[in-house]
N, C-alpha and C positions, 0 to 999 in steps of 0.2 A: 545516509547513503541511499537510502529506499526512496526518501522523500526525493531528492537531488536526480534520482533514476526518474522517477515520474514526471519532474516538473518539465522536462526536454519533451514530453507527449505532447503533441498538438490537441489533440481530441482524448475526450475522456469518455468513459461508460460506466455505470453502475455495474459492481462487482465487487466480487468478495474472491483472496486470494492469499497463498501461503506458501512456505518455502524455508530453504536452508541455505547458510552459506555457506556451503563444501565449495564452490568454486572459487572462493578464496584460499582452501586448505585448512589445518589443522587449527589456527590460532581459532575460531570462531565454530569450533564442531561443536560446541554443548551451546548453541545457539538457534532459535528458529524466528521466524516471523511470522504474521497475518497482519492483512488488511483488509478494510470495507471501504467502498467509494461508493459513495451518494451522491445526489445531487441537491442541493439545497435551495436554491433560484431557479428561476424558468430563464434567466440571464445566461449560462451557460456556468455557473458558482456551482462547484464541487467541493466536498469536503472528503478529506483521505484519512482514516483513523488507522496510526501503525501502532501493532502491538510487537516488541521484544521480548519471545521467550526465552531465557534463561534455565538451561536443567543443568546441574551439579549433583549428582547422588541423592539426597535426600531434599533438599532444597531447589526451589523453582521460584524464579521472581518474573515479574513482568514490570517494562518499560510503556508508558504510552505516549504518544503523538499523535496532536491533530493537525492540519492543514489545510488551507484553502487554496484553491486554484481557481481562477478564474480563463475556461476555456469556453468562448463563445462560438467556435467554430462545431462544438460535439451535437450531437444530434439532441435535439427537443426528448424531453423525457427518459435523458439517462441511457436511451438505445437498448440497455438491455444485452450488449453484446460483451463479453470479457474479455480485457486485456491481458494480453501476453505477461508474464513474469519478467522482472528487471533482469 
């Protein structure tokens, strides 16, 4: 779902970003997320690393995901500016 939020972005930035899905409601409350966006190419090649936190009482897991994007239209060296939350 995060990834599928991002990939409709035209432009990308280097950023680091985190969150919860209360806006979904209840099924997903012991759940959070972060990401890191880099840039990997001077081509406009992004990589998006999602991590799923998981907290249940005593137990905490994580999920990870990585991604590539290829957005040629972002500014030369990542920009540096951060994107809004999905």
């Amino acid at each position: 779902m995060l990834a599928a939020q991002l990939s409709i972005t035209n432009k990308l930035y280097e950023a680091s970003d985190s969150g919860d899905f209360h806006e979904l409601g209840n099924v997903y409350r012991d759940y959070s997320w972060s990401r890191d966006i880099n840039e990997v190419g001077t081509n406009g090649l992004f990589e998006a690393d999602f991590t799923i936190h998981h907290h249940t009482g005593r137990v905490n897991s994580e999920t990870k995901m990585s991604v590539l994007f290829f957005r040629p239209e972002s500014p030369a060296g990542g920009g540096g500016v951060p994107i809004g939350r999905p």
